[in-house]
C-alpha positions in Angstrom: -13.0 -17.9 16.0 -15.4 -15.1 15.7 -16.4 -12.6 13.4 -15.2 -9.8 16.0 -11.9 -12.0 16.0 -11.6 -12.5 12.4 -12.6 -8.3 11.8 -9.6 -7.9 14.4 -7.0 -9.9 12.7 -8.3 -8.1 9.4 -8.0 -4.6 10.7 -4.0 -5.6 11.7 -3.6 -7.0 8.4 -4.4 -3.9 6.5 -3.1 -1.4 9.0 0.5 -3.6 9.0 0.7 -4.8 5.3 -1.6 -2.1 3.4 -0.8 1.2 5.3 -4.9 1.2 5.7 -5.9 4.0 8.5 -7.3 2.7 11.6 -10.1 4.7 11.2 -11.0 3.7 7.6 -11.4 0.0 8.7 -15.3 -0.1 9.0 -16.8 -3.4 8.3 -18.9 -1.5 5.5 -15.6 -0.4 4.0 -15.0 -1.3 0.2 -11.9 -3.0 -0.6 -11.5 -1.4 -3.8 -13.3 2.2 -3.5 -12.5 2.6 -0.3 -9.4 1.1 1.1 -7.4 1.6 -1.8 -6.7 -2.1 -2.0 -6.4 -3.4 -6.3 -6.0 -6.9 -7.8 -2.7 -7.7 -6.3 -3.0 -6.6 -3.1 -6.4 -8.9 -2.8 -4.1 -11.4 -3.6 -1.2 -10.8 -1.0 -4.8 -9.8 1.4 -5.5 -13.8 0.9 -2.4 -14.6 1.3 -2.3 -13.4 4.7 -5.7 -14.5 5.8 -4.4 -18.5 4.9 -3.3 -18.8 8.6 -6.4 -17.6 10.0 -8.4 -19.7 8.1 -5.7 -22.7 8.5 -6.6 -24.3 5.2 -6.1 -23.4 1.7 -7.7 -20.4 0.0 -9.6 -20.2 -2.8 -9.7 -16.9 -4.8 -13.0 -18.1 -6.4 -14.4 -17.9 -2.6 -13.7 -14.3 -2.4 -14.9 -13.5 -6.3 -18.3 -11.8 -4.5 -16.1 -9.7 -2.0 -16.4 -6.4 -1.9 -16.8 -5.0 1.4 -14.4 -5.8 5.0 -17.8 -7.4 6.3 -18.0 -10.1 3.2 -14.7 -10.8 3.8 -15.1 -11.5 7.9 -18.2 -13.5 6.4 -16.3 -15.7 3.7 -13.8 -16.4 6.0 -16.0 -16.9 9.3 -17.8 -19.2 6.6 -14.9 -21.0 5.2 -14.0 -21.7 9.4 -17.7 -23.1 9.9 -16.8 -25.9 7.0 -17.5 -29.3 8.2 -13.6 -31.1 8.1 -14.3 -32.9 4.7 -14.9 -30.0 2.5 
């Protein structure tokens, strides 16, 4: 998967689950400041991504996230593992 995939499936996430405008998705969007999106919602937001990334989740992986771009990044990242990790 790419990053433009993974940016894609993020942007339907938030517009279907969060109410986020189209035109607020940016990858330089803030989670927090920008998109309206607090503790819990980060929560059901990884939630949501587990499919994508077909394997488990860790919130620690997503401690440094603040903008939509580190979160395409993490998860492109977390895709890119080799299989034993």
């Amino acid at each position: 998967m790419t990053k433009q995939e993974i940016f894609d499936r993020l942007r339907a996430i938030l517009q279907d689950t969060f109410d986020v405008p189209h035109e607020n998705i940016k990858p330089e969007s803030r989670l927090f400041e920008d998109l309206d999106i607090d503790s819990i919602d980060a929560v059901d937001l990884i939630v949501k991504l587990k499919p994508i990334a077909g394997k488990r989740l860790h919130p620690d992986a997503f401690k440094s996230v603040r903008t939509l771009q580190d979160v395409v990044d993490s998860l492109y990242a977390l895709l890119h593992l080799p299989a034993s990790e």
